[in-house]
N, C-alpha and C positions, 0 to 999 in steps of 0.2 A: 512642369507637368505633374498632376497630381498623381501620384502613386494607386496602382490597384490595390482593392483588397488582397492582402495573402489567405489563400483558402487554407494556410496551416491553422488558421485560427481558430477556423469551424473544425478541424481535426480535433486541436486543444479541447473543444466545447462537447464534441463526440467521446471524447476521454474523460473527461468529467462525469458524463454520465452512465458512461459504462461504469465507473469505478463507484459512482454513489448507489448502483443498482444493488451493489454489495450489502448495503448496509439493511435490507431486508432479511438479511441471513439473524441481523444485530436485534431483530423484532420477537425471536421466539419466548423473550422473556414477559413483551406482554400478550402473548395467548396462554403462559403459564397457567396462572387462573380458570378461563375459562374450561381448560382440557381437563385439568383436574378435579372439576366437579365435574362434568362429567361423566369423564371416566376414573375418579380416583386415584389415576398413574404421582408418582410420590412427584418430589421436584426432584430428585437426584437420577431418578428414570428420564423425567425430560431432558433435565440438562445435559445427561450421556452425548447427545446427541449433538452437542455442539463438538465434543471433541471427536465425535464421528467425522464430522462434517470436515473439520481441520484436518485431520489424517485423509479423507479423500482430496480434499483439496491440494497438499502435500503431494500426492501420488501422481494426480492427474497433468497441475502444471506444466514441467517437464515434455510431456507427451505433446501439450498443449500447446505450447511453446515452441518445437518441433515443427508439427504440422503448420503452426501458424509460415513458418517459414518456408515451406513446402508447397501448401496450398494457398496460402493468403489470408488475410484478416479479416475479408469477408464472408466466407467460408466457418469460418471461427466464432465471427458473432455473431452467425444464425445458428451454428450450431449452440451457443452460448442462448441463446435465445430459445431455442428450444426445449432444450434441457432445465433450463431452470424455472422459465414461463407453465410448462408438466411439472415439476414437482410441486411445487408451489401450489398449481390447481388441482392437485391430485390428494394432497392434503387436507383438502375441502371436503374430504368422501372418507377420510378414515374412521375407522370400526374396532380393533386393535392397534398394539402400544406396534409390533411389527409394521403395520403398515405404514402407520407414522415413519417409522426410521426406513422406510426400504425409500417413499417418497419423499424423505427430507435428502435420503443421499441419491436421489436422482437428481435435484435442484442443484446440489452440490457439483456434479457432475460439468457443470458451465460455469464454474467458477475463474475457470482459471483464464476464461479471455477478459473478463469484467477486471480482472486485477492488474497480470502480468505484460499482458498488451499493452494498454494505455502506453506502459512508463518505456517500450520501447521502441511503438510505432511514434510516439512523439517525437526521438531525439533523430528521426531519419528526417524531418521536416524542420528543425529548427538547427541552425548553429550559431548564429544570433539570439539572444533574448531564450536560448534556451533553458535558463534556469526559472525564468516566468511560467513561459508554459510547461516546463514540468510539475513546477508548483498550483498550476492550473488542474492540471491530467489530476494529480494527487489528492487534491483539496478534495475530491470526490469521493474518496473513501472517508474522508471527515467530516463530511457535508453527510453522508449516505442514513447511518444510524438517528440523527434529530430529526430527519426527514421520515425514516421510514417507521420510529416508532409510533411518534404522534399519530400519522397516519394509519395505520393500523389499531392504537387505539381507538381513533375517532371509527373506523372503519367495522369494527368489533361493538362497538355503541351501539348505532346503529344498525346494522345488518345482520351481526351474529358472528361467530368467527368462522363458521364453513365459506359464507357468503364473502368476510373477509380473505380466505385463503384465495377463493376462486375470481375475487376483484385483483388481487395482485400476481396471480399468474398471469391474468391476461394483461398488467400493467406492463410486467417485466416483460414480456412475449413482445410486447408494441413498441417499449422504449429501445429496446437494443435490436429490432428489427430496422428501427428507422435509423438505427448506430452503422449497423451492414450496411444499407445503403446509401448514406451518406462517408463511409469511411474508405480513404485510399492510403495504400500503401507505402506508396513516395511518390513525393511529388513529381518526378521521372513520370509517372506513369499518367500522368497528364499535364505534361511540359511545361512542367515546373521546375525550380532549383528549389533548396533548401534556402529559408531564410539566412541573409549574411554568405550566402557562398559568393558574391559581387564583391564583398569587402575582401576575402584571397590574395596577399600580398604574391604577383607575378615572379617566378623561381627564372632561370638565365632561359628554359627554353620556351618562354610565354605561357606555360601552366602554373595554373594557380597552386602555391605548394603550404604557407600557410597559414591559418587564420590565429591572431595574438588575441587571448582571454585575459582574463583579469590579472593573471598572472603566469611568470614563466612556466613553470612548471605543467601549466596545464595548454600548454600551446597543442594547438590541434593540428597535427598534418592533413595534408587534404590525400595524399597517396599514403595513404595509415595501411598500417597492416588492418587487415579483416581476420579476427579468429574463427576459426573453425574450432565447434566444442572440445571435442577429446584433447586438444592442444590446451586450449581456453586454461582447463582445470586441474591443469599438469603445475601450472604458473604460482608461484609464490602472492601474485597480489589477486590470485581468485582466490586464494587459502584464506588471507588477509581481511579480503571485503566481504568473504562468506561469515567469519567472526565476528566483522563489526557488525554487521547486519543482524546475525543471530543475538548479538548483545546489547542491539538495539530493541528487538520484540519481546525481549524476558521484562524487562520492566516496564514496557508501556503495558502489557497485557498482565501483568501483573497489578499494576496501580490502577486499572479498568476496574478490575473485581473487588480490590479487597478497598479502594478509598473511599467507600461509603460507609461501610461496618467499621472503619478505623476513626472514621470521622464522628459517627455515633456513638461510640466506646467513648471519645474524648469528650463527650459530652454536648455537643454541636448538635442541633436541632436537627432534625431529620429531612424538611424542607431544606435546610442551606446544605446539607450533604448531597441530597440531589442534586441542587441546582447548583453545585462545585464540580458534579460529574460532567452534568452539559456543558457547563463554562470550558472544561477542559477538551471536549469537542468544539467547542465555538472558535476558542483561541487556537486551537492546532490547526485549524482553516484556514486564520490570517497568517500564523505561522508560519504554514507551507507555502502563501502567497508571495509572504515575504521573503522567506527563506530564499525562494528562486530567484524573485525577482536580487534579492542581496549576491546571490552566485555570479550572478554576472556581472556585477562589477569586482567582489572580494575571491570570488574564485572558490569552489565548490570545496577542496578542501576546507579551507579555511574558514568559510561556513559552517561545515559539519562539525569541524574542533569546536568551535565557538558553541553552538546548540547544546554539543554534546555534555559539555564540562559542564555548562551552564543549567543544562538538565538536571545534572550530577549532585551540585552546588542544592537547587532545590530539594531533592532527595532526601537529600543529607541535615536538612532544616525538619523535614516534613515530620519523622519522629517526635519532636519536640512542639509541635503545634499545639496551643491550649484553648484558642478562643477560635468566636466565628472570623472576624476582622483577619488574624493572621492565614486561618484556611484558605479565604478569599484571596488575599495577596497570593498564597501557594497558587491554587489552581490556573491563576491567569499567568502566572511565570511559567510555570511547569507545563502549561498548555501551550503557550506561545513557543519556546526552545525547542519541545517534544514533537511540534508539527514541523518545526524550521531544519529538523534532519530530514525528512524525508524524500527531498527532492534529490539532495546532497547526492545520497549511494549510488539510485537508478545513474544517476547524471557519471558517476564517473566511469560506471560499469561501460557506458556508452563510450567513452572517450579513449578508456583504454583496451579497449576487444572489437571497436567495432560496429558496425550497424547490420554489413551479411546474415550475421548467422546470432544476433541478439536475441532475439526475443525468446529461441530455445537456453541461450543463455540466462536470460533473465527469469525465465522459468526455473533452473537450477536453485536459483537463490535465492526467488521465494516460496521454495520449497524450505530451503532451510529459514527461514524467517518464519514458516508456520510453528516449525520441531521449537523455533523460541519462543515461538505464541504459545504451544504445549506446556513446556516447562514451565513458563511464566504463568499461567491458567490456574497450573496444579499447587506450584510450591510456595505460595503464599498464603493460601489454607489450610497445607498442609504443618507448613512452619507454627501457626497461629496455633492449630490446635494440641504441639506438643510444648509450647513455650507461653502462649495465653498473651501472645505480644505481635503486633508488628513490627517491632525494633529490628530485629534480624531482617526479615524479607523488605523492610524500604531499603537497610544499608547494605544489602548482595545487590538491591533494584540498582544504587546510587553506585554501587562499583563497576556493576557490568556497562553502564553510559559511562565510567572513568576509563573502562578498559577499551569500550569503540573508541574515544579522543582517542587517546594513546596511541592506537594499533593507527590509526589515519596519519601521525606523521610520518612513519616507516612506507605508508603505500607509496611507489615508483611504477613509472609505464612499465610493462612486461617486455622483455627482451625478444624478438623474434626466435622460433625455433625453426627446424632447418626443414624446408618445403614452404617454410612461410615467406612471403616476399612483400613490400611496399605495395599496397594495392591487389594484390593477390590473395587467393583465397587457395588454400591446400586442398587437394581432393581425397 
C-alpha cells in the first residue's frame, strides 16, 4: 500500500520560508546608496541600524519563544507578519534619519518567529529524517539574503526605493500570512504522529519506549523528560550549547563582513571577492542540506565536531591566501562546513530538553547567538584598524569554531532535577 504524503514536509517547506524572509533584513546594504543621496545620511549612520536591529532581535526572541508556547505558532506568524510586512512598508514614507530607525525596528520586531520557530516547531514533527528537515527549516536563512538582495536591487531599478520598500512589505505580509495558515503545531493536533514514531522499539508494557539514531549516545526516549525553562538553564549542557553556539556566530558574522576587504587588500579582483561572498552563501545551503541529511545517519554530534574543526582547519589557511584559485577553493570549504553546523545545535537542544516548552527555549539561545553576531560584527573592524591586518580576527575566527568542536565532546543528556519526571513536565 502506498504511503501518504507526511504533511511534516509542507511544515519543513513553511520553515523554509519563514526563515528566508529574514534575509530582507540582509538587503539594507543595497538601499545604502540610494538613501544617501538623498538624504546625505553617512554609511556609519545607516549601518547603526543593523546592530539596532540585532539588539532588538536579541530582546524580543525569548518573549517570542514564550508565547509561541502559550498561544501557538499561528498566532506568532501573523503577528510576525505583521510587524515586519509595517516596517518594511513604513519605510517607504520616511522623511528623517529617526524615522528610518523607529520603522526599521518595528520590522525588527517579528523577527523572532521567522528565525526561532522554524528550528523548533520542526523537530515536534520529525523523529525520523530529522536532521534533513532541519537542514531543510535552516537553508532558509541561507537561501534568504541571495534572494533578497538581487531582488531588491532589480526592484530599486526600476521603481525607485520608496516603491521598493512598499513592494516588499506587502511581499513579507503575504508570504508569512500564508506560513500561519498553512502552519501546525504538532502533528497531534491533526492526527498525526511524528515521522518514525512507528519505528519505537515496544518497552515490557507495550509502549513505545525508544527510538536508536545513528548512535548510542544519542538514543531518544519516547517518555524523555520535558524541561520546563527555569530548570532548562540551571543544567551544565544549556551552559555548554549556549558556548558553542555563541562561538559559532562570532566567526561566521565576522567572515561575512570583513572577507571582501581582506580579499581586496590581497590583491584579488573585486568581482571574484564578491562572488566568494555569494559562493559562501550558496555552499552554506548544500551545507545545511547535507549536514542534516549526514546527522541521521553519523549522529548530530558527530556532525557538528566534523563541520566545526573542519571550519577551523579553513580559517586557519585563509590568512595566508595569495591568489584568486586559492580563495575559490577557501569559500566553497568554508561555505560548505559553516552551513553543515547549523542544523547540528537546534537538533540536540531538541533531543535533550524536550519539545514542551522548546521553542521558549530555543529563543534563549538565539538570543545568545545574536550577542555573537554582535561581537563578531564589531571586532573584526575594530582589530583591522589598530593592527592594519586580518591575521588576528581570522585566527580568534578559527579558535572560537576550535573551541565549539571541543566543548561538543563534553555535551551529555542532562540529568533530571527533582519535580522533573520521564514524560512529565514540572509546573
Amino acid at each position: 500500500m502506498r504511503q501518504k504524503f507526511f504533511y511534516g514536509w509542507i511544515i519543513a517547506i513553511c520553515c523554509f520560508i519563514s526563515a528566508s524572509s529574514y534575509g530582507f533584513f540582509f538587503s539594507l546594504g543595497v538601499f545604502f546608496k540610494p538613501l544617501q543621496s538623498e538624504f546625505g545620511w553617512s554609511a556609519g549612520l545607516i549601518s547603526t541600524i543593523h546592530s539596532l536591529h540585532l539588539t532588538v532581535m536579541i530582546l524580543t526572541i525569548p518573549i517570542i519563544g514564550r508565547m509561541t508556547d502559550r498561544y501557538g505558532s499561528k498566532i506568532m506568524f501573523l503577528f510576525s507578519a505583521f510587524f515586519m510586512g509595517l516596517g518594511f512598508f513604513l519605510c517607504g514614507i520616511v522623511r528623517e534619519l529617526w524615522q528610518f530607525y523607529l520603522f526599521y525596528l518595528i520590522a525588527s520586531l517579528g523577527v523572532g518567529a521567522t528565525t526561532a520557530l522554524p528550528t523548533s516547531i520542526i523537530q515536534k514533527w520529525f523523529i525520523k529524517k530529522k536532521g534533513l528537515a532541519l537542514g531543510i527549516a535552516v537553508s532558509g536563512i541561507g537561501a534568504g539574503p541571495p534572494i533578497a538582495a538581487p531582488l531588491a536591487n532589480y526592484l530599486i531599478l526600476h521603481y525607485g526605493w520608496r516603491t521598493s520598500y512598499f513592494i516588499i512589505g506587502g511581499l513579507l505580509w503575504a508570504l508569512l500570512t500564508v506560513v500561519a495558515l498553512a502552519m501546525v503545531d504538532k502533528p497531534e493536533d491533526i492526527g498525526l504522529c511524528p515521522l518514525g514514531k512507528e519505528e519505537f522499539h515496544s518497552g515490557l508494557d507495550g509502549e513505545p519506549q525508544v527510538v536508536h539514531t545513528a548512535t548510542k549516545e544519542e538514543t531518544i526516549p519516547l517518555k524523555r523528560v520535558e524541561w520546563i525553562t527555569k530548570d532548562a538553564i540551571m543544567t551544565k549542557t544549556f551552559f555548554i550549547l549556549s558556548l558553542i553556539w555563541m562561538f559559532c556566530a562570532i566567526p561566521v558574522h565576522l567572515i561575512m563582513i570583513n572577507i571582501v576587504p581582506f580579499a581586496i587588500n590581497m590583491g584579488i579582483p573585486k568581482g571574484t571577492a564578491a562572488t566568494g561572498l555569494g559562493i559562501i552563501g550558496g555552499m552554506s545551503i548544500v551545507g545545511r542540506l547535507l549536514g542534516g541529511a549526514f546527522s541521521d545517519f553519523f549522529g548530530l554530534k558527530r556532525t557538528l565536531i566534523v563541520a566545526a574543526f573542519f571550519s577551523t582547519a579553513a580559517l586557519l589557511w585563509l590568512p595566508f591566501i595569495k591568489t584568486s584559485h586559492m580563495f575559490l577553493i577557501f569559500v566553497v570549504l568554508y561555505g560548505f562546513f559553516y552551513g553543515a553546523r547549523v542544523p547540528q545545535i537546534p537538533g540536540l537542544i531538541g533531543n535533550y530538553f524536550g519539545n514542551k516548552n522548546l521553542t521558549e527555549i530555543m529563543g534563549l539561545f538565539w538570543s545568545l547567538a545574536g550577542i555573537g553576531a554582535i561581537i563578531g560584527s564589531l571586532i573584526g573592524g575594530f582589530v583591522y584598524d589598530i593592527t592594519e591586518s586580518y591575521l588576528i580576527p581570522f585566527l580568534f575566527a578559527a579558535l572560537c569554531f576550535g573551541l565549539a568542536g571541543a566543548l561538543t565532546f563534553f555535551l551529555k543528556t542532562p540529568k533530571p532535577v527533582m519535580g522533573l519526571e520521564l514524560g512529565k513536565v514540572s509546573l
